[in-house]
C-alpha positions, 0 to 999 in steps of 0.5 A: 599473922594478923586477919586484916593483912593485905597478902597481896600488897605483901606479895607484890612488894615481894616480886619487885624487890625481892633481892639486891644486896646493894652493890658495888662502889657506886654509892654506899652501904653506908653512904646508898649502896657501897661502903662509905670509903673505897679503902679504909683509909678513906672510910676514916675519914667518912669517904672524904677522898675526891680531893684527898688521896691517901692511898692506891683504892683512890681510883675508886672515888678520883682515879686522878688522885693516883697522881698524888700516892706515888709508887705503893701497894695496898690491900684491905678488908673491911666487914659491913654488918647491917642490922635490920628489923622488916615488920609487916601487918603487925609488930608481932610479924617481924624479920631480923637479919644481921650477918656479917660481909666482908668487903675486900679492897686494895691496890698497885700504883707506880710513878712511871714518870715525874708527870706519869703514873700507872695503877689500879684500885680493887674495890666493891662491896658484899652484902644482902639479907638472911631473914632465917625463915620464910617471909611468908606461911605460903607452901613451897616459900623458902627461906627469905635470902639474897646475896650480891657481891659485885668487885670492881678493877679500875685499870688507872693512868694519870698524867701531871699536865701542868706544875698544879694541875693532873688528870686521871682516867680508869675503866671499871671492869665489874663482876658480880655473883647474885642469888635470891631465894624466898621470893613470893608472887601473886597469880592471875587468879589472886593466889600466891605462889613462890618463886624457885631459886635460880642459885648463884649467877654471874654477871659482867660490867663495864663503865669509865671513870675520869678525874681531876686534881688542882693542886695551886699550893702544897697546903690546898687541892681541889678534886673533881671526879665522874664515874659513867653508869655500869652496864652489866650483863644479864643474870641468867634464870632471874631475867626471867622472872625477878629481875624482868623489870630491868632486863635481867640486869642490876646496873651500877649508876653514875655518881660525880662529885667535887671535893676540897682538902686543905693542910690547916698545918702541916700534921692536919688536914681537913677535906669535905665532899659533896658527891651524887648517886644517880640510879634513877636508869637503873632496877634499883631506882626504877618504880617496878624495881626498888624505887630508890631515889638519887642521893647527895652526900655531904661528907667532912673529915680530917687526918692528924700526923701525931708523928712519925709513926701514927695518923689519926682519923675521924670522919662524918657523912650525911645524905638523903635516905633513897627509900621512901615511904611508899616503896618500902615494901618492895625493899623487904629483901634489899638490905636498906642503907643508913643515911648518916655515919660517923667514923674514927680510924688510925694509922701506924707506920713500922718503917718508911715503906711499911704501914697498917690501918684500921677503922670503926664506923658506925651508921645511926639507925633510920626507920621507914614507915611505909605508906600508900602501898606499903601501908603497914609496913616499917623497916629499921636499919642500923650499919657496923663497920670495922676494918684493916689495911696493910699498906707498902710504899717502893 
């Protein structure tokens, strides 16, 4: 490590970010801090689901688009591998991570009545950091990790309170298992000292999500959606120490949005969204947490009905990056999102109840050279994603 290195500076941005792994839907690993789509059938089409339901995960992005599935069951996984390099000091100190989440997700929704309908999209995101070594030679530091898988049930209803118009409203019950190891502080006398590994914790969640469709013809719908912040409990042993700036807690913040869809011809539909991420209450937005910043996403997609048996997907999403240059050492155990990802994905049907999906998704590389206080730091970040999804209409 080279003489000229600030420990300190290393260390302080180690105490304060030391962990997250980027949770639950409430942005994306892709798309902020969850995957770009809730389902793989959205994460075909970039995300693009405020007004475009495709299938029953769409509560997680419009709980009234579950007024548009029908009677059907979903369930899928999808594998996340972020790939990062965390340098410090000098390009010869240099961590690298690259293991491989896998995100589950899925759903249940019946069409009680023609204007009725009951379901529950199954959602959230895993994901964290494994450098393989400690970040610092500092005896006692162990190996620089952190793991937060954090699942989301949105118990969903909506009703069809007019021809063309339908509302939706979901809770969204969270829960989230955390753990972090490797972190390193400085001392009031000017040493550093590691701090130990509290294992695994769990928390609990809860939050609202209400939505809206406008349907005003078959071939144009217009969505709008609102999902409130997540409050969840506190994670016991890192309230205490790494998680104290935000009360022992990792909040998922609100996030709302707009989106259009419209049927250019009967077998294609193109759709857009624009969505915003809030996590400036949150640990993650906060100064003595991560220091993200809110983000706007702009994503645009379209779906092609070959025939009767395949559909054809591609999709685009682009956003601000949360993580500035001042506060990147603080991020050196936050898996850092990409802002800009491109998608191709298909669907093919065995019957008329009976369908498998699959998608590629790739995020571009984005690098962050730190300033300020992170001066001599520089993180790059590039994502993978590819799933698969079995999806039964009745």
């Amino acid at each position: 490590m080279s003489n000229g290195f600030d420990r300190m500076r290393y260390a302080r941005g180690m105490a304060a970010g030391a962990l997250l792994m980027l949770p639950v839907h409430y942005a994306r690993a892709v798309d902020g801090i969850s995957l770009s789509g809730s389902g793989v059938m959205s994460a075909g089409v970039g995300g693009t689901s405020i007004a475009f339901a495709q299938d029953s995960t769409v509560a997680a992005d419009n709980p009234a688009g579950m007024g548009l599935v029908g009677s059907r069951t979903d369930l899928g996984i999808q594998l996340l591998e972020p790939l990062t390099d965390f340098e410090y000091g000098s390009a010869s100190n240099r961590l690298h991570t690259g293991r491989v989440y896998p995100v589950p997700n899925g759903g249940a929704n019946w069409q009680i009545t023609p204007r009725l309908t009951l379901g529950v999209s199954l959602f959230g995101v895993g994901v964290g950091t494994s450098y393989g070594r400690p970040a610092l030679p500092i005896a006692g530091a162990g190996v620089a990790q952190s793991s937060l898988a954090t699942a989301i049930a949105a118990p969903t209803v909506t009703y069809r309170i007019t021809e063309h118009n339908i509302i939706g409203v979901s809770l969204a019950l969270a829960y989230e298992r955390f753990s972090a190891n490797g972190a390193i502080v400085p001392t009031a006398d000017g040493t550093l000292r590691p701090l130990p590994s509290h294992g695994v914790s769990s928390a609990f969640g809860y939050g609202a999500r209400i939505g809206y469709i406008w349907q005003p013809t078959p071939a144009f719908t217009f969505g709008a959606s609102y999902a409130t912040r997540i409050r969840m409990s506190q994670l016991a042993g890192y309230k205490s120490d790494l998680l104290a700036s935000g009360g022992g807690r990792i909040d998922i913040g609100a996030q709302y949005g707009i989106g259009i869809a419209y049927k250019i011809v009967p077998s294609v539909t193109v759709a857009a969204d624009w969505l915003h991420l809030q996590v400036s209450n949150t640990i993650i937005g906060s100064a003595q947490g991560f220091g993200w910043q809110n983000q706007d996403f702009f994503r645009v997609g379209a779906a092609w009905d070959v025939d009767s048996r395949w559909t054809l997907r591609t999709g685009f999403s682009r956003g601000n990056h949360p993580i500035g240059p001042s506060v990147v050492a603080q991020n050196l155990l936050s898996a850092m999102p990409v802002s800009t990802a491109v998608s191709a994905g298909a669907s093919y049907r065995f019957s008329k109840s009976d369908e498998v999906s699959g998608v590629f998704e790739y995020g571009f590389p984005v690098t962050v050279t730190g300033n300020g206080s992170s001066t001599g730091f520089s993180e790059r970040t590039k994502t993978e994603v590819v799933g698969i999804s079995y999806g039964h209409r009745f």
